[in-house]
C-alpha positions as CSV (number, residue, x, y, z in Angstrom):
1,X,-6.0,-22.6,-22.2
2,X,-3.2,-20.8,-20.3
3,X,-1.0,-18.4,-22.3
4,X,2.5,-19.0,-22.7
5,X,4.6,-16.7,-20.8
6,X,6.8,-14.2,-23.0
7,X,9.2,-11.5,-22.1
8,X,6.6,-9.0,-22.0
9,X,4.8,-10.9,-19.3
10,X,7.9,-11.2,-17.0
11,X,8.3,-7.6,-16.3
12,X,4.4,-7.2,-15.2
13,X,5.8,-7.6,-11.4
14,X,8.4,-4.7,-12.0
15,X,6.2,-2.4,-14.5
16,X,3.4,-2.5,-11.7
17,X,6.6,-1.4,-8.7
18,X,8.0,0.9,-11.6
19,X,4.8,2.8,-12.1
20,X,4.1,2.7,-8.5
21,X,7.2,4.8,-7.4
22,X,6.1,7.4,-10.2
23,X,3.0,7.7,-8.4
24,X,4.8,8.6,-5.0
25,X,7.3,10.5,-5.8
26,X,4.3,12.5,-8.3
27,X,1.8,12.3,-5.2
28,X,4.6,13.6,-2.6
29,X,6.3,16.6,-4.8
30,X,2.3,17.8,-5.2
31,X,1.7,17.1,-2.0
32,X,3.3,20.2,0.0
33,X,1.2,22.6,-2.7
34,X,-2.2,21.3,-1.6
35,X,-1.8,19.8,2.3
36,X,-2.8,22.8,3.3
37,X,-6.5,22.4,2.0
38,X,-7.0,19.5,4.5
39,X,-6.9,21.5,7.9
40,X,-10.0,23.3,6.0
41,X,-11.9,19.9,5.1
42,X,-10.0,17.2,3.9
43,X,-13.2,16.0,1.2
44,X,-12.0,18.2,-1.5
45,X,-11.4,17.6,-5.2
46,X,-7.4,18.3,-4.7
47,X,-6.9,16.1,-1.1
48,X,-9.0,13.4,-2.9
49,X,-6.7,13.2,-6.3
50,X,-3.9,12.9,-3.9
51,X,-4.7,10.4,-1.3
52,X,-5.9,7.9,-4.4
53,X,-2.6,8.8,-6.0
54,X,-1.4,7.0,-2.9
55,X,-3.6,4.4,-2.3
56,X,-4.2,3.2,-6.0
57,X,-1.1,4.4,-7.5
58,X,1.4,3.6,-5.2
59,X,0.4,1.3,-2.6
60,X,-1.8,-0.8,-4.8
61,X,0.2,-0.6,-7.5
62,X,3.3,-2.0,-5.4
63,X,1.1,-4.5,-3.8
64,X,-0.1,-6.2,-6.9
65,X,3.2,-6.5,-8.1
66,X,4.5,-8.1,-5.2
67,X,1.4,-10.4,-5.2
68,X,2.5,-11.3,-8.9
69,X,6.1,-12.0,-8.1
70,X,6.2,-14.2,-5.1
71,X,2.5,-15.5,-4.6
72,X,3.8,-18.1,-7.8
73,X,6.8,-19.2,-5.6
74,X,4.6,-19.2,-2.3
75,X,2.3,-21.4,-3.5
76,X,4.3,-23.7,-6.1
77,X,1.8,-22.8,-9.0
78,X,2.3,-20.5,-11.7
79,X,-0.5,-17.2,-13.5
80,X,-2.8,-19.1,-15.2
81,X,-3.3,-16.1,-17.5
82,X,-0.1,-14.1,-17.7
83,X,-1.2,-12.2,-20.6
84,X,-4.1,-11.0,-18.8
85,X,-1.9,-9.8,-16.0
86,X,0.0,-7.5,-18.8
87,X,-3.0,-6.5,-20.2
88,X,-4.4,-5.8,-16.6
89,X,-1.7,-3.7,-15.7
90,X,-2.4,-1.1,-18.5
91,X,-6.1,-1.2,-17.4
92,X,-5.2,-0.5,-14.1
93,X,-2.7,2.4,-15.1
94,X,-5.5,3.9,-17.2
95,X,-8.2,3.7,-14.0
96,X,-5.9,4.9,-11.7
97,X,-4.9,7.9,-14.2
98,X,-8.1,9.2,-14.7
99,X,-9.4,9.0,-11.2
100,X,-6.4,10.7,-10.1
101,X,-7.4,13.2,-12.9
102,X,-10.8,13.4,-12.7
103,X,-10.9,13.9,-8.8
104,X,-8.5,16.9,-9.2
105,X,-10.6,18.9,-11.3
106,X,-13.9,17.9,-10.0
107,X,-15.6,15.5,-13.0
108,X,-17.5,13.1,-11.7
109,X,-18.8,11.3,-15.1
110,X,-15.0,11.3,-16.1
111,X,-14.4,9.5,-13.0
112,X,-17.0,7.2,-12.4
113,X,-15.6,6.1,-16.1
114,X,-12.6,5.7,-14.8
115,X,-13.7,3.7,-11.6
116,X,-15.1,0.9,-13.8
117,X,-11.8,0.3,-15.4
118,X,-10.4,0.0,-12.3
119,X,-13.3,-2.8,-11.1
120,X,-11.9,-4.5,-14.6
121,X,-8.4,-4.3,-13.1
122,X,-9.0,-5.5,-10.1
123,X,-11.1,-8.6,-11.3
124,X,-8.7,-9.3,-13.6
125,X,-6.1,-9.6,-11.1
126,X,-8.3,-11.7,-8.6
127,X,-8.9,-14.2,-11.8
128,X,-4.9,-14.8,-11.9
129,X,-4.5,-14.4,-8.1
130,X,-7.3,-16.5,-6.4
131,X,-6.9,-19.5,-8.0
132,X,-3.4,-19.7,-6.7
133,X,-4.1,-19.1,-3.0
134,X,-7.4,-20.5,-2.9
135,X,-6.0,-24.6,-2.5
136,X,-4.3,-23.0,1.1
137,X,-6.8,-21.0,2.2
138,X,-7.4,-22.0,6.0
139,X,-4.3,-23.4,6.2
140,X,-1.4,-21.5,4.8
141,X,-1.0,-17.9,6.9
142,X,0.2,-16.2,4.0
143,X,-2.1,-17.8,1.8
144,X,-5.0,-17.0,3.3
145,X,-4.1,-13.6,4.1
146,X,-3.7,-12.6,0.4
147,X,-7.1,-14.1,-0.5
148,X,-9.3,-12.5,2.1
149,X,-7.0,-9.2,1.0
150,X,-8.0,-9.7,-3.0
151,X,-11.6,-10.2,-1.6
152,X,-11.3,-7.0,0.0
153,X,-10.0,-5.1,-2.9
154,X,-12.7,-6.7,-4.5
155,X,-15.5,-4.8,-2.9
156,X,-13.6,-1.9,-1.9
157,X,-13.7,-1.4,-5.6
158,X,-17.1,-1.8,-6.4
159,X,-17.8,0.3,-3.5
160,X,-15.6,3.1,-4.7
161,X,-17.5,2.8,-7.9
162,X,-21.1,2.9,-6.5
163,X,-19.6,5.9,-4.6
164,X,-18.5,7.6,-8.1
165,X,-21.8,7.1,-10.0
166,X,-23.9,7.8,-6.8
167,X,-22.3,11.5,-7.4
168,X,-24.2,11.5,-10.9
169,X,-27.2,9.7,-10.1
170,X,-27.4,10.0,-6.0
171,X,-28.6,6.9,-5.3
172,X,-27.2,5.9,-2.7
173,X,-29.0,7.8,0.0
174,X,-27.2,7.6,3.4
175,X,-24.4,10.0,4.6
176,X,-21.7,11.1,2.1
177,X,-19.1,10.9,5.1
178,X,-20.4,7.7,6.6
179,X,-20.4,6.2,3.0
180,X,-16.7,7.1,2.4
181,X,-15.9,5.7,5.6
182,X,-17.5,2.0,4.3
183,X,-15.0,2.5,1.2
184,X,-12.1,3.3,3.8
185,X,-12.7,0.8,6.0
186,X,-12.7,-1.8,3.1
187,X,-9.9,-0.5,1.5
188,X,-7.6,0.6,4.0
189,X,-8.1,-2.2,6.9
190,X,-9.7,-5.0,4.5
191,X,-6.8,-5.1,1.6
192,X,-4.2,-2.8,2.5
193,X,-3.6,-4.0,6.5
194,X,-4.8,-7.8,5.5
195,X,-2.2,-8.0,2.5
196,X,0.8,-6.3,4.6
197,X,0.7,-8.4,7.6
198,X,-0.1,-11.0,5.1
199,X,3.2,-10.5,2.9
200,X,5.1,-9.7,6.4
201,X,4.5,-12.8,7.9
202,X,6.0,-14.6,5.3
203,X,9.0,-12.2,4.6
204,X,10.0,-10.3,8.1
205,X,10.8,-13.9,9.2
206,X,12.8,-14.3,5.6
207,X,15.1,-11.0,6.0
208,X,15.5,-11.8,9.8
209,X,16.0,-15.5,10.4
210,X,14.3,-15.2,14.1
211,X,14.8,-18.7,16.4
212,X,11.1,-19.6,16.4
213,X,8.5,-19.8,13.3
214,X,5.1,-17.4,13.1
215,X,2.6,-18.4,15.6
216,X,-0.6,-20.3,14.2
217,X,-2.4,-17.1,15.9
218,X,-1.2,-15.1,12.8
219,X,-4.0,-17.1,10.9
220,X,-6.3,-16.1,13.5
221,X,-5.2,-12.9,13.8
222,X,-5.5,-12.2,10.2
223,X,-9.2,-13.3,10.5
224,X,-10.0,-11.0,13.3
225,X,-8.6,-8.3,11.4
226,X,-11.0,-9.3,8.3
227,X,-13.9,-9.7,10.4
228,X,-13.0,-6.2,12.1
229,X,-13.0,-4.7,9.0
230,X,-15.8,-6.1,7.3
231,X,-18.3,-5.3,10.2
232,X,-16.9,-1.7,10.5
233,X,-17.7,-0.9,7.2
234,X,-21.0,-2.7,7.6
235,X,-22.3,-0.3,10.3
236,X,-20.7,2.8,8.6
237,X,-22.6,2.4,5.5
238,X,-25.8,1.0,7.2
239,X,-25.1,4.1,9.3
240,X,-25.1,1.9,12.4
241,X,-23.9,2.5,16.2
242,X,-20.9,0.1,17.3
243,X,-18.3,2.1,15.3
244,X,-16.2,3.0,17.7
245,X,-16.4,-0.5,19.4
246,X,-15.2,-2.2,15.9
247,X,-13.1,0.5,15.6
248,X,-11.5,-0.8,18.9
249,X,-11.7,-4.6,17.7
250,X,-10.0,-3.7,14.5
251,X,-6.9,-2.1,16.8
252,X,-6.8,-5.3,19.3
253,X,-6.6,-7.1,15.8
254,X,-3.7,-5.0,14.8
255,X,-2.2,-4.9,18.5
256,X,-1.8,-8.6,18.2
257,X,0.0,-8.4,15.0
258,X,2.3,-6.1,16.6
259,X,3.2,-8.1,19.3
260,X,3.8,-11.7,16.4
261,X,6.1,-9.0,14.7
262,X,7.9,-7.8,18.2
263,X,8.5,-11.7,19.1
264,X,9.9,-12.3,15.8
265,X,12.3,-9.0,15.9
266,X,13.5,-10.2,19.9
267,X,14.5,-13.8,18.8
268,X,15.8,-12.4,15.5
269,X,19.3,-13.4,14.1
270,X,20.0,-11.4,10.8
271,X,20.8,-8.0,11.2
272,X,19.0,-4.9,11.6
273,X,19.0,-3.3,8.0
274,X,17.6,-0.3,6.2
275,X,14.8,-2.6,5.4
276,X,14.1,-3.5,9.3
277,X,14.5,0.2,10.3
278,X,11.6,1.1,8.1
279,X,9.8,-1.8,8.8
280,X,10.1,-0.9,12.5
281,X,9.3,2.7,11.7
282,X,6.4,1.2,10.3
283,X,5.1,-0.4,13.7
284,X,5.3,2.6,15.3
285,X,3.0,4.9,12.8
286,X,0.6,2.2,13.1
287,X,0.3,2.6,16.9
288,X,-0.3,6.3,15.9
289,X,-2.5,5.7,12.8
290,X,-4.8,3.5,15.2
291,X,-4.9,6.2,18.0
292,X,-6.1,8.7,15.4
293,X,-8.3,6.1,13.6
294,X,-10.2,5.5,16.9
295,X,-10.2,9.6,17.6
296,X,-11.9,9.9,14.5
297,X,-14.4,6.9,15.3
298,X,-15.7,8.7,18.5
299,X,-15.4,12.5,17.0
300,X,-17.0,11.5,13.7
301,X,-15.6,12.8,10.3
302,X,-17.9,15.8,10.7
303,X,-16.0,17.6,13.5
304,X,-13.2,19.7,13.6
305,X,-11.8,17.0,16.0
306,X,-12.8,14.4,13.5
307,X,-11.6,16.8,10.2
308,X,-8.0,16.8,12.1
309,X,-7.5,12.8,13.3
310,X,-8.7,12.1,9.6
311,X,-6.1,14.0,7.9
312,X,-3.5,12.5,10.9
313,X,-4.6,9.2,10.0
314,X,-4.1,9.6,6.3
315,X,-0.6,10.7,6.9
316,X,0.6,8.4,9.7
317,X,-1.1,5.3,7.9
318,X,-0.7,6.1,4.2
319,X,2.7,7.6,4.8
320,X,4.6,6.7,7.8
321,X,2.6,3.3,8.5
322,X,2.8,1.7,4.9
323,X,5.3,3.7,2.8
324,X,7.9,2.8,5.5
325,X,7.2,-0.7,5.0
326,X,7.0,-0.7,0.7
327,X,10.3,1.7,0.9
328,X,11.9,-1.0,3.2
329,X,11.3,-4.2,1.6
330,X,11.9,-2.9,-1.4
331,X,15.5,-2.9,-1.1
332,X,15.4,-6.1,-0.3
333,X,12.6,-7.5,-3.3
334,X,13.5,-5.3,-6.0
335,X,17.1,-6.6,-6.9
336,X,15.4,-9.9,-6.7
337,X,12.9,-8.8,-9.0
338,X,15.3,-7.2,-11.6
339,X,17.7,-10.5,-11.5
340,X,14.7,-12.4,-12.3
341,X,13.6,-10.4,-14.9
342,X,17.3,-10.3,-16.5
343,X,17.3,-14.3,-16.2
344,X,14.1,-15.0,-18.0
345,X,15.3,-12.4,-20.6
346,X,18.4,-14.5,-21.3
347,X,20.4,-11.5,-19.8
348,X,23.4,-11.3,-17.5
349,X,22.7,-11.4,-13.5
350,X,23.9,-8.1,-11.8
351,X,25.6,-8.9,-8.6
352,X,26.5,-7.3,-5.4
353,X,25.4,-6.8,-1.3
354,X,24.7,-2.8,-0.8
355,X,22.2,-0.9,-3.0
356,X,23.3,2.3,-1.1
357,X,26.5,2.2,-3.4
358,X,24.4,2.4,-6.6
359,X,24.2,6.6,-5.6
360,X,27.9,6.2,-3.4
361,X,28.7,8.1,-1.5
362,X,25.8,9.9,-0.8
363,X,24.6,6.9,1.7
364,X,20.9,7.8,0.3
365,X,19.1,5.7,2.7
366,X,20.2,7.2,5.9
367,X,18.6,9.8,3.8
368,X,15.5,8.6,2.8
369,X,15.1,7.0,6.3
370,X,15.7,10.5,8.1
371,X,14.0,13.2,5.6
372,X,11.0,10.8,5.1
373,X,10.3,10.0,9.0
374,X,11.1,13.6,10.1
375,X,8.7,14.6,7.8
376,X,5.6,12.2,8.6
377,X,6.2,13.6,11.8
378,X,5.8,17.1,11.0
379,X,3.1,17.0,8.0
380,X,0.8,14.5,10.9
381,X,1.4,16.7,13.7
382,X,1.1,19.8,11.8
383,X,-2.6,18.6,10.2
384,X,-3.6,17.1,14.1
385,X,-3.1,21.0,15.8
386,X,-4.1,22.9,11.8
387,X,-0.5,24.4,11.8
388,X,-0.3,25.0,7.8
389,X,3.8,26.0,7.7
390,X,4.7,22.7,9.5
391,X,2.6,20.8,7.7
392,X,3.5,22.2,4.3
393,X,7.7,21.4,5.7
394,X,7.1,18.3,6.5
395,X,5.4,17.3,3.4
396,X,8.5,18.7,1.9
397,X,10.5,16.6,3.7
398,X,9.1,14.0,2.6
399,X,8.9,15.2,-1.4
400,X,12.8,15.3,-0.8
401,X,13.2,11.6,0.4
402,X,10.6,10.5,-2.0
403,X,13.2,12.0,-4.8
404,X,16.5,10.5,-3.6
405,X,14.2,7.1,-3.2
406,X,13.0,7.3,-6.8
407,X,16.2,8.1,-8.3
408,X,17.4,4.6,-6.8
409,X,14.8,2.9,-7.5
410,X,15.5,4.2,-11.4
411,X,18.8,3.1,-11.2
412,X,18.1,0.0,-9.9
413,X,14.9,-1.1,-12.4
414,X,16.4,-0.2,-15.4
415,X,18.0,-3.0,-15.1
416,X,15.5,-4.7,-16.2
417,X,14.6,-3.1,-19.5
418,X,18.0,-3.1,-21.1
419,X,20.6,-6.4,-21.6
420,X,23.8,-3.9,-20.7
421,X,24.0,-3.3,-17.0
422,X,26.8,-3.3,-14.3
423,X,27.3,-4.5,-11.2
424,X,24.3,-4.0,-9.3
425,X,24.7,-3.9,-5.4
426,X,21.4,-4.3,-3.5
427,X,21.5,-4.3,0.2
């Protein structure tokens, strides 16, 4: 039988977005204090704690909340199990905790403990998520997107967790660095690429209003990508030749995107916002993420060339490919979010147009915007040529935007856990 919703349940979207900007603005204040281990050798306990306080903590995190919000509206259903989605959010906090933990000091029991609640997490959320996308699989873009994206997560998961209790029990066999390339593959191409063009096909049109709808190639291009993904990390972990050919598919995959999201931008009609800058920002560290994806394919991780276009690709792709996007479309979701929230609550609405006067007159966007791109460029360009002092600024940079952005992030979800607010102006 399906629980009843209760007010607890309606803030799961905006508890999972609240946590997640507590894990970037954690991730990106430690972050100038440790870069400098990755021109070294970016596998290390430190470099590890933070990228997964990225990928699970924030970019997870913010995903699955999103997923929660609007895949309901998208597909006319409603969580079959919303009390499992509460519950499933303090399981996931608790797995992504102590991996981030246990990776920093180096405790791979701890963490291989931690990894399973994490598998519970994310099988909890694919029993709430699947059967609401699973009806419009093959023929909604969206739709299908998120599935083959929860799928992803899925084994990217269980992969991570074989990974954590292979360090105990080394079963495994194989290549440590061709393993953890499976597991990036899965996680980074198959659920975090597949769910963002996913969610952006369906909401770039929404915030822009272009003259002509998605192509029906986004549903093929969204299988390419999945295919690409699925057969890189095949031949990794099978230690297989062909990687650098997938790893060339998986970029024609991505190139197509590109050009679906260009066509959209040139016969656009809204204007060009703080949430289209980023998003368009976005685009263009993911032209740079795939160059240095493909430099690492042909150099293998086990180079110094490879070493460096790793630790480029983290922070082009982690940073200045999907942060840009979650930081952008967040001004536009959040508010939404909140009112929602506020309404099921039986609170008053806050009302407005511009978030940026929430922190006036500071203008913290233009901000956010500038710090945080000015400083994916320096942190990527100082770990590509192993320049430590630009790489530690521009991590920096970043740390500063990642404050400004949390602060009005704060100011705008606690909204949602008290009944007294004032006018709230989201732009």
């Amino acid at each position: 039988m399906m629980d009843t919703p209760s007010r607890p349940v309606f803030r799961t979207p905006l508890n999972f977005m609240a946590a997640a900007t507590v894990f970037f603005v954690g991730g990106l204040v430690a972050a100038p204090f440790v870069i400098g281990e990755a021109i070294t050798f970016f596998y290390q306990p430190h470099l590890l704690a933070l990228v997964h306080t990225f990928t699970l903590g924030w970019v997870t995190a913010t995903i699955m909340g999103i997923m929660y919000r609007y895949v309901p509206a998208l597909t006319h259903t409603r969580i079959r199990f919303p009390r499992l989605a509460a519950a499933q959010f303090v399981i996931f906090i608790i797995g992504a905790l102590g991996m981030i933990g246990h990776f920093a000091i180096g405790s791979w029991v701890g963490l291989w403990w931690s990894a399973i609640a994490m598998v519970a997490a994310v099988i909890l959320f694919a029993i709430n998520l699947i059967p609401c996308v699973a009806p419009r699989f093959g023929t909604g873009i969206a739709e299908s997107g998120i599935m083959i994206a929860i799928v992803f997560l899925l084994a990217a998961a269980i992969w991570g967790l074989l990974l954590a209790l292979d360090k105990t029990y080394n079963f495994l066999g194989g290549d440590l660095l061709s393993n953890l390339g499976g597991h990036v593959a899965l996680a980074a191409v198959g659920w975090v690429m597949v769910a963002v063009c996913a969610i952006s096909y369906r909401m770039v049109p929404a915030f822009v209003l272009p003259s002509k709808p998605i192509p029906r190639a986004a549903l093929w291009q969204l299988y390419a990508l999945a295919m690409g993904a699925a057969a890189l990390a095949t031949v990794l972990i099978a230690r297989r030749g062909g990687a650098l050919i997938l790893g060339a598919a998986v970029v024609a995959a991505i190139a197509v995107y590109l050009a679906i999201m260009a066509s959209v931008m040139m016969t656009r009609r809204g204007p060009i916002d703080w949430t289209m800058r980023h998003a368009l920002c976005g685009m263009g560290w993911l032209i740079v993420a795939s160059v240095l994806g493909l430099i690492l394919d042909a150099a293998g991780a086990d180079t110094v060339t490879g070493n460096r276009a790793a630790c480029g690709f983290a922070a082009a792709g982690l940073l200045g490919w999907v942060s840009n996007y979650i930081i952008g479309m967040s001004y536009r979701l959040t508010p939404g979010l909140v009112d929602r929230v506020r309404a099921d609550s039986g609170w008053r609405a806050v009302s407005g147009k511009r978030m940026s006067s929430v922190i006036a007159p500071m203008h913290p966007q233009l901000w956010i915007w500038s710090l945080f791109n000015l400083g994916v460029a320096a942190a990527t360009i100082g770990l590509v040529v192993a320049n430590i002092v630009l790489a530690e600024i521009g991590a920096a940079a970043c740390a500063a935007a990642a404050i400004i952005y949390a602060a009005l992030m704060c100011a705008i979800l606690a909204k949602a856990y008290r009944a007294g607010a004032s006018n709230l102006q989201p732009g």
